[in-house]
C-alpha positions as CSV (number, residue, x, y, z in Angstrom):
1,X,25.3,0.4,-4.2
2,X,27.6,-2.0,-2.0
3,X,30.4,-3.0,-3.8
4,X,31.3,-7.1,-3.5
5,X,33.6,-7.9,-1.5
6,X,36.3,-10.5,-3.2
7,X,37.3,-13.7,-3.1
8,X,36.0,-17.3,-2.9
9,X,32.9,-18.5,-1.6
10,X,34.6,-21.1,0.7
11,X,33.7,-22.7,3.9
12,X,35.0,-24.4,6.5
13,X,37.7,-24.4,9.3
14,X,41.1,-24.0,9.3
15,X,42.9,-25.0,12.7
16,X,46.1,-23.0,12.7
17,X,48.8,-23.4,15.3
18,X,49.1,-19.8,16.0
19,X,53.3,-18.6,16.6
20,X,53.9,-16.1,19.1
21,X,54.6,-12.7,18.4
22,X,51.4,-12.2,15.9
23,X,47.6,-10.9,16.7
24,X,44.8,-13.4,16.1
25,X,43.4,-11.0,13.9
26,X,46.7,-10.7,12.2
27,X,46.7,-14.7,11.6
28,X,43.2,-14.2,10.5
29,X,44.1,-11.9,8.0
30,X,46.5,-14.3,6.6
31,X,44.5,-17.3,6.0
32,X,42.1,-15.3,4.4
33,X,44.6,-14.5,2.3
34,X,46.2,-17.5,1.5
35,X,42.8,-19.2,0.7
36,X,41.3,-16.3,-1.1
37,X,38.1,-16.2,1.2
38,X,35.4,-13.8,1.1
39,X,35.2,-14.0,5.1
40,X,36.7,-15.4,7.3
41,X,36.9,-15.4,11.5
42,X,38.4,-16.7,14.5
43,X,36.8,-18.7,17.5
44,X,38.3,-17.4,20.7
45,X,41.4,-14.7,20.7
46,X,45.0,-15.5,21.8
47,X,47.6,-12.9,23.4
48,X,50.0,-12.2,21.0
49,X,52.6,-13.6,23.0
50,X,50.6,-16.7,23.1
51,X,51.0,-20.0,20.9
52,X,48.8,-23.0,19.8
53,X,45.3,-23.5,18.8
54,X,43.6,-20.7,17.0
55,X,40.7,-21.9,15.1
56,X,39.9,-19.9,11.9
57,X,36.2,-20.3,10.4
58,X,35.4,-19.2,7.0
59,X,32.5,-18.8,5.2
60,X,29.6,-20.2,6.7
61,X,31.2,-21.6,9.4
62,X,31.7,-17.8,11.1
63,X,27.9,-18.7,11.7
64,X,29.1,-21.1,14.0
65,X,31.6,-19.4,16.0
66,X,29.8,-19.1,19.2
67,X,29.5,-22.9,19.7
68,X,33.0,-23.0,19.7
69,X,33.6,-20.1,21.3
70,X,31.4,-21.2,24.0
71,X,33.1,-24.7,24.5
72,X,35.5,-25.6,26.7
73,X,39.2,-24.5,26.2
74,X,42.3,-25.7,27.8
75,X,45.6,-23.8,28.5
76,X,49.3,-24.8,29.1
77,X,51.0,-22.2,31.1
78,X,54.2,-21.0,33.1
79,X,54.2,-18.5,35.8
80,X,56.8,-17.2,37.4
81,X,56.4,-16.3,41.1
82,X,58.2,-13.1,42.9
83,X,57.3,-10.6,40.1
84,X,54.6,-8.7,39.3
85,X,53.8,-6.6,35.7
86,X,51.6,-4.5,34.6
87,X,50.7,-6.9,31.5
88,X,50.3,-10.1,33.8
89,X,52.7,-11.1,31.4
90,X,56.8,-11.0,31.0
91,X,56.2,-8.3,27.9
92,X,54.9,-5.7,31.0
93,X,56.7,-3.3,33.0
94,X,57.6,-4.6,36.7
95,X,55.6,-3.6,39.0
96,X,56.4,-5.2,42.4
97,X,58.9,-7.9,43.4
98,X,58.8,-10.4,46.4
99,X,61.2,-12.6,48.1
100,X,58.4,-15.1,48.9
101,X,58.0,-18.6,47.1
102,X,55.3,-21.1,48.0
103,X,56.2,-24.4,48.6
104,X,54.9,-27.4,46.1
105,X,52.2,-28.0,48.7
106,X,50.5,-24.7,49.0
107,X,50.7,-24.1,45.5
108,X,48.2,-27.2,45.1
109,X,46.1,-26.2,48.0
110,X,45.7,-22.1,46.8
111,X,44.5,-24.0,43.2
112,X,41.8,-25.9,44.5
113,X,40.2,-22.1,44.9
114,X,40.8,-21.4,41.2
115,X,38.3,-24.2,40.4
116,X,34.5,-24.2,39.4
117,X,32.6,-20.9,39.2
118,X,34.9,-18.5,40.2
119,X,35.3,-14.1,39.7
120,X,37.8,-13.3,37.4
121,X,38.8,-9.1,36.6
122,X,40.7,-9.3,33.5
123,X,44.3,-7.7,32.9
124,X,44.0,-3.9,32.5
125,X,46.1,-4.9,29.1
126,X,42.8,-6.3,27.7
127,X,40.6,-6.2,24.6
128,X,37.5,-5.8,26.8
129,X,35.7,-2.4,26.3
130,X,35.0,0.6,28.6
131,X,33.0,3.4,27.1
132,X,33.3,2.0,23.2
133,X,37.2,1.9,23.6
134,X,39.6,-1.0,24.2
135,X,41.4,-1.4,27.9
136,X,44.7,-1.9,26.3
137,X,44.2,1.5,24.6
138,X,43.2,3.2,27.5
139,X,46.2,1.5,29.3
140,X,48.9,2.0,27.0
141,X,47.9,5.6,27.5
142,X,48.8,5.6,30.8
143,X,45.1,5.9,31.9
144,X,43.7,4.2,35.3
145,X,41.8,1.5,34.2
146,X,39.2,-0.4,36.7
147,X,37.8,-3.2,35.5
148,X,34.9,-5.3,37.2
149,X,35.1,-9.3,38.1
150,X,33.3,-11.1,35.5
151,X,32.1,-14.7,36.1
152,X,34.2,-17.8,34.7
153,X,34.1,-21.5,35.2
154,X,37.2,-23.2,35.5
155,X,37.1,-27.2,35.4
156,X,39.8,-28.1,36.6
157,X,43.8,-26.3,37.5
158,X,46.0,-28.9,37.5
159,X,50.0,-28.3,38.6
160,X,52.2,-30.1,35.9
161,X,55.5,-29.3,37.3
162,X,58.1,-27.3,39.1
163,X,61.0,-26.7,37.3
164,X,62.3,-24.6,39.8
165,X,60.8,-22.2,43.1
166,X,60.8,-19.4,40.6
167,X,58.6,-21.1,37.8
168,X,55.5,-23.5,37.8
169,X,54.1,-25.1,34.9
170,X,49.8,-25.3,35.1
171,X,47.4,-26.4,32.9
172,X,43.5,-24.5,33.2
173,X,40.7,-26.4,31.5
174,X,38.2,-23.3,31.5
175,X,35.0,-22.1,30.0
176,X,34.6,-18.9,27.8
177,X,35.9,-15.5,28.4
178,X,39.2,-16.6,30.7
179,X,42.1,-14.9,31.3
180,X,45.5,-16.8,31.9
181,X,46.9,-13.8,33.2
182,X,44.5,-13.1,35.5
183,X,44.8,-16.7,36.8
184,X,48.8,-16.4,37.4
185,X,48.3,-12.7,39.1
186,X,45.7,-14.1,41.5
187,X,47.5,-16.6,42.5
188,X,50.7,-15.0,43.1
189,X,48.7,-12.5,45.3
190,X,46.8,-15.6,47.2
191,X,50.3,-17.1,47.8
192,X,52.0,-14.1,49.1
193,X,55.0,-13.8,46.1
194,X,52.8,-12.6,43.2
195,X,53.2,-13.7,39.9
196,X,52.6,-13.1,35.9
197,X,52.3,-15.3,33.0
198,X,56.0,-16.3,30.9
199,X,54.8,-18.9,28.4
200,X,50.9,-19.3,27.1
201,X,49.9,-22.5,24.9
202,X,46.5,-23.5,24.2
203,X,46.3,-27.0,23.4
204,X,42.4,-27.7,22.4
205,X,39.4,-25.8,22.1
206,X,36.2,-27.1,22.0
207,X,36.3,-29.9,19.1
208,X,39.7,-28.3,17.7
209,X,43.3,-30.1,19.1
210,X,46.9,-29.6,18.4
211,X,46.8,-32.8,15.4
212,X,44.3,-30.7,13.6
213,X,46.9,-27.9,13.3
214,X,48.5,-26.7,10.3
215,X,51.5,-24.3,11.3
216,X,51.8,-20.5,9.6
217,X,54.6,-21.3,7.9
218,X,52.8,-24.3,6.2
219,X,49.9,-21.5,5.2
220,X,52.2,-19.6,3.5
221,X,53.9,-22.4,1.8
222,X,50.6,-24.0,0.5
223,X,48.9,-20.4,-0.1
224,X,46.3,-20.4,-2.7
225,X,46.6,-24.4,-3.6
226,X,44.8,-27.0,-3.8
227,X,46.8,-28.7,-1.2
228,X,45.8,-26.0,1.3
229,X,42.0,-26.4,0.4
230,X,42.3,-29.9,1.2
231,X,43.5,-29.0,5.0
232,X,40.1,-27.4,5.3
233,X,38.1,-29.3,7.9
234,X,34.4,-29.3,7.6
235,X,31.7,-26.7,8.4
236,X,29.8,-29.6,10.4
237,X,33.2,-29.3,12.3
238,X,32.4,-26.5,14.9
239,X,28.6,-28.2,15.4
240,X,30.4,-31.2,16.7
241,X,28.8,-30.9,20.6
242,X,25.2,-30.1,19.2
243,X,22.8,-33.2,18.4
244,X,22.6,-34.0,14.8
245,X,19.0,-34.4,13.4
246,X,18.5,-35.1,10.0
247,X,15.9,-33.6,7.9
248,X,14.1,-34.5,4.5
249,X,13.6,-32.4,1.3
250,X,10.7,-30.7,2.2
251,X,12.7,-29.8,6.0
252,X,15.4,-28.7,4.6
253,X,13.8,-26.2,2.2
254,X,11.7,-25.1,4.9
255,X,14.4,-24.7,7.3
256,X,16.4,-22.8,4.4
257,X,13.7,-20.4,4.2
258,X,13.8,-19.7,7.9
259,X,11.1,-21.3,8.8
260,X,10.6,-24.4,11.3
261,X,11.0,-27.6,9.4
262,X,10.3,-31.3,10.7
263,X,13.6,-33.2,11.7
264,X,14.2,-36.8,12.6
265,X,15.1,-36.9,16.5
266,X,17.5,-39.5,17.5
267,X,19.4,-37.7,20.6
268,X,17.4,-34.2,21.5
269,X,15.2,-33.5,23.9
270,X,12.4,-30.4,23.7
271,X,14.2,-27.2,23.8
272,X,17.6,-28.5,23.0
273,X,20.3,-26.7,20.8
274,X,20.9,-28.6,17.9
275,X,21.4,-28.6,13.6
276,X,20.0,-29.9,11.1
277,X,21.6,-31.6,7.8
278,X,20.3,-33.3,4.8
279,X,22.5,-35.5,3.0
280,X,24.9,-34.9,5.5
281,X,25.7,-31.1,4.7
282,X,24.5,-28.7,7.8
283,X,21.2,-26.7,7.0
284,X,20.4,-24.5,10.0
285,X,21.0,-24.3,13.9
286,X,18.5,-23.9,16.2
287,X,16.3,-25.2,19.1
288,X,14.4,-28.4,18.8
289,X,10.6,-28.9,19.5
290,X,8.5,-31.6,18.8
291,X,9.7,-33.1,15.7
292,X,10.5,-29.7,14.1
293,X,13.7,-27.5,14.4
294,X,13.4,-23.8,14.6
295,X,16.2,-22.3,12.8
296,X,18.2,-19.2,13.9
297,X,20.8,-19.7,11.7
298,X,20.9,-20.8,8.2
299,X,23.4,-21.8,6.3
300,X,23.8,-21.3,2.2
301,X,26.0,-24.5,1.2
């Protein structure tokens, strides 16, 4: 027999301004914690090195991660040019060094190729996977690792200053699965002087931004209190780019069986993503078709 797991049925998000120097996962595990949650999740993982948004979901808003995860996410970043590591990052071992520094102009110019659907290979330092087993195990190992390009869209690169020819500060607006890293070691390759990430921010994803944020230090303060609860934003939260339809009694029981239940249209069209809520609480996700929403996840609020 499965034993129960602990804790609180509680739902929602919790928008954490992530410190450097912790794992996502390690963050994760502390709001958990702190708000006694049966489950709990995150919506897109940050470097450890890395600072800002890390949106935690618990409850039945894990059910929603994807759409989060999905959305667009934007980065503040420093590179430093003349250096290469084998992190992408100031944490890795020097690789290669270069006497080269673009000028303010080509730096603009080599951006523009950063932009819209682009071929990204991640940093061999990565969580992706090759044969079951994470890349940054195989790395730290001191095993080859090749990696293939994988596709990402990048909205827009925008240079935000130069402090100095060593340094430039960028900001990415990119879709799911981007790499910083990979952007800053590209670039110093396309310019001629290479390059590697000093100083990752993330300063929104999807519907989450920096005003939303409650820092670490305030999670621990307000740990297992009311006052922390009330920091909570709502399940509804992470459904914020999906078209709302409302449903009646009989929809939303349907729906809550997993079945297709009749929805009031107001901005859908046939085959859309979209939820559901009655009374204003979130029954079920799925795709809309012809007055009737057919769930493919259902929540139990």
């Amino acid at each position: 027999m499965a034993r129960r797991k602990k804790g609180r049925d509680i739902s929602g998000w919790l928008v954490v301004d992530k410190p450097a120097g912790l794992t996502s996962t390690a963050v994760v595990n502390k709001v958990r914690w702190a708000l006694e949650a049966k489950k709990a999740g995150h919506a897109g993982t940050l470097d450890p090195d890395a600072t800002g948004i890390l949106a935690v979901a618990l409850g039945e808003a894990t059910k929603t991660v994807p759409y989060v995860t999905d959305a667009l996410k934007a980065y503040r970043f420093s590179v430093r040019f003349g250096v290469s590591t084998n992190t992408d990052d100031a944490a890795g071992e020097v690789l290669d060094t270069s006497d080269t520094r673009p000028s303010d102009d080509d730096l603009r110019a080599a951006l523009a190729g950063f932009t819209g659907d682009i071929m990204q290979v991640p940093p061999a330092f990565s969580a992706v996977k090759i044969d079951g087993e994470r890349a940054y195990a195989k790395a730290r190992a001191g095993e080859d690792v090749e990696l293939g390009a994988r596709p990402l869209f990048v909205e827009s690169l925008t240079l935000i200053s130069r402090p100095n020819d060593d340094h430039a500060e960028l900001e990415m607006v990119c879709g799911k699965g981007g790499y910083v890293r990979s952007i800053a070691r590209d670039l110093g390759e396309t310019l001629g002087c290479l390059g590697h990430v000093t100083v990752l921010r993330r300063i929104w994803s999807g519907p989450f931004e920096l005003e939303d944020a409650i820092t670490l230090d305030e999670v621990e303060a307000m740990a297992r209190t009311p006052e922390l609860d009330e920091r909570l934003l709502p399940l509804s939260a992470g459904l914020i780019d999906l078209p709302e339809l409302p449903t009646t009694v009989e929809g939303a029981t349907r729906l809550r069986n997993g079945n297709p239940g009749m929805v009031i249209s107001a901005d859908a069209a046939f085959g859309d993503l979209a939820w559901a809520s009655f009374q204003g609480q979130p029954v079920a996700v799925g795709v809309y078709k012809a007055g009737e929403l057919h769930p493919s996840r259902v929540f139990n609020i």
